[in-house]
C-alpha positions in Angstrom: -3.1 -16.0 -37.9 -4.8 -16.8 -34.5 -4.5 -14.7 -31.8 -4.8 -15.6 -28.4 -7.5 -15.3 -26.7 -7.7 -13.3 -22.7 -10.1 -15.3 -20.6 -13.3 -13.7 -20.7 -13.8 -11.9 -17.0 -15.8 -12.7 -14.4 -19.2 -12.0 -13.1 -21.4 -9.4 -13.8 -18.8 -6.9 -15.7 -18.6 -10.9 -18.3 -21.8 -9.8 -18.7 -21.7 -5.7 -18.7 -19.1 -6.4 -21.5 -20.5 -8.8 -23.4 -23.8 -6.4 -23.9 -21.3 -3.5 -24.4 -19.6 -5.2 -27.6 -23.2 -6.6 -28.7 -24.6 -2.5 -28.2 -21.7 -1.3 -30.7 -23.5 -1.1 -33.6 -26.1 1.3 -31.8 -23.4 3.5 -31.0 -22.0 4.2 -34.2 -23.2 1.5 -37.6 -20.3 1.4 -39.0 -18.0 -0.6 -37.0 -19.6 -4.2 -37.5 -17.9 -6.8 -35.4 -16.7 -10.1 -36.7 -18.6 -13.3 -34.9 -14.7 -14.1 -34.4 -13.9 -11.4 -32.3 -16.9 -11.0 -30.0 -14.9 -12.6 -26.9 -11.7 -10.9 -27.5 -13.2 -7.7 -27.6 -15.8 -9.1 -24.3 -12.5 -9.9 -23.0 -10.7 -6.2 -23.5 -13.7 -4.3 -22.5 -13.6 -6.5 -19.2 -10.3 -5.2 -18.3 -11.7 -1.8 -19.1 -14.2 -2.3 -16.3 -12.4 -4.3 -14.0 -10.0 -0.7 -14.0 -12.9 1.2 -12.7 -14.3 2.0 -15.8 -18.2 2.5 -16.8 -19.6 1.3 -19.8 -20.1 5.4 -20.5 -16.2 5.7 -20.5 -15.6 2.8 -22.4 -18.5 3.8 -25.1 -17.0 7.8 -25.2 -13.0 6.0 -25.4 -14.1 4.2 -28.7 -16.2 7.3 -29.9 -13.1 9.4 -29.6 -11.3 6.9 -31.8 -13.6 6.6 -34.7 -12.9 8.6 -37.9 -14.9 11.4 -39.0 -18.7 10.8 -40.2 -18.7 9.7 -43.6 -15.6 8.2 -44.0 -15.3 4.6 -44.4 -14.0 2.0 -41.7 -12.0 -1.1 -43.4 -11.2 -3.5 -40.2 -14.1 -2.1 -37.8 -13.0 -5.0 -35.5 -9.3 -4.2 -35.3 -9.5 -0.9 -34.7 -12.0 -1.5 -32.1 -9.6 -4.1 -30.7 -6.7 -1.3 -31.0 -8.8 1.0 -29.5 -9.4 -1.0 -26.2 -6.2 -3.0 -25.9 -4.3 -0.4 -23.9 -6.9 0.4 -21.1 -6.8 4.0 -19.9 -5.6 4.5 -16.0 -9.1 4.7 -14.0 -10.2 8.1 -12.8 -9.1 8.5 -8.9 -11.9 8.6 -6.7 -13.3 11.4 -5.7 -12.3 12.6 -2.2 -14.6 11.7 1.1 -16.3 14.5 2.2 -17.1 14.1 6.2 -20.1 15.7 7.2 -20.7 19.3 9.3 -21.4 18.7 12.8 -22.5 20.9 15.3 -20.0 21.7 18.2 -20.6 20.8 21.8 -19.0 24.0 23.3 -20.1 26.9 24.5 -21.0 29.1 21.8 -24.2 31.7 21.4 -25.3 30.3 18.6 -24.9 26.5 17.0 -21.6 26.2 15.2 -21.3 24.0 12.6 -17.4 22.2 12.0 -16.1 19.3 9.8 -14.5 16.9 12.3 -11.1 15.3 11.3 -11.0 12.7 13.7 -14.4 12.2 16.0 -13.9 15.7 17.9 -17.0 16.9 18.8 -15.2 20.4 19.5 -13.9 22.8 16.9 -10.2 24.4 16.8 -11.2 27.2 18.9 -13.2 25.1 21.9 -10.7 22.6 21.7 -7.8 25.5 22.1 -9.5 26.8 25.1 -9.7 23.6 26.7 -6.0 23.0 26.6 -5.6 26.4 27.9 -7.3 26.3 31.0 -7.0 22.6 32.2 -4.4 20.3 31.7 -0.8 20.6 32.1 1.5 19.8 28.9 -2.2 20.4 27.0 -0.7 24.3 26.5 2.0 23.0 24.1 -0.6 22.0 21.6 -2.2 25.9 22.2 0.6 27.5 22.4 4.2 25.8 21.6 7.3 25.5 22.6 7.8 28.8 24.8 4.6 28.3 26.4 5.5 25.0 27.9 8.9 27.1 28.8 6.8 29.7 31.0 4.9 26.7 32.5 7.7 25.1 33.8 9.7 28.3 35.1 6.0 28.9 36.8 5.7 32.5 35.4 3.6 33.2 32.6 
């Protein structure tokens, strides 16, 4: 019985995948790939890397799925084929890490903060600031019952 075949993906994961399923052997001899089933298999490892995938993951997923040394494989190309056909979910990415930069107050020595927006102030400068300045700026230091005092005009 045929089985449809996925269009083979494009680009340069075609041709990540395609060396993948031709590197199989190398990873473990004994599943030997039907000539047949070289595209399917190009195909499924495509999706695999189109997902985020490496070629690592992909290798260590079909490791993980192969029996024991020593004991026999009868369809090497099915069970490669089973093994790939339901692509794990890619790993997240891991989370941006903005850089340390120096503060533009007045401190004694440099102080270093991770910005969250652009500030060139930390918390504390940026506290202070509101503080002594501009009115409404104290209900960002402060709160609710600071803006209360302000506007009674005692503090």
């Amino acid at each position: 019985m045929n089985t449809p075949q996925p269009p083979p993906p494009p680009g340069d994961s075609a041709d990540a995948a395609r060396q993948l399923v031709e590197d199989l052997p190398r990873l473990d001899p004994r599943p030997r790939v039907p000539r047949g089933m070289g595209e399917q298999l190009t195909a499924l490892v495509g999706a695999w890397l189109e997902l985020g995938h490496t070629p690592d993951d992909v290798r260590s997923e079909i490791r993980r799925g192969l029996p024991g040394r020593g004991l026999p494989i009868h369809r090497p190309g099915g069970l490669v084929r089973y093994l790939l056909t339901d692509p794990a979910p890619p790993r997240p990415a891991p989370p941006e890490i903005t850089a340390l930069r120096e503060c533009a107050g007045p401190h004694p020595q440099p102080l270093m903060f991770r910005p969250a927006a652009g500030e060139d102030r930390c918390g504390g400068c940026r506290q202070e600031r509101a503080r002594a300045g501009r009115p409404g700026a104290a209900s960002a230091a402060w709160g609710a019952p600071a803006v209360r005092a302000a506007l009674r005009g005692t503090r």
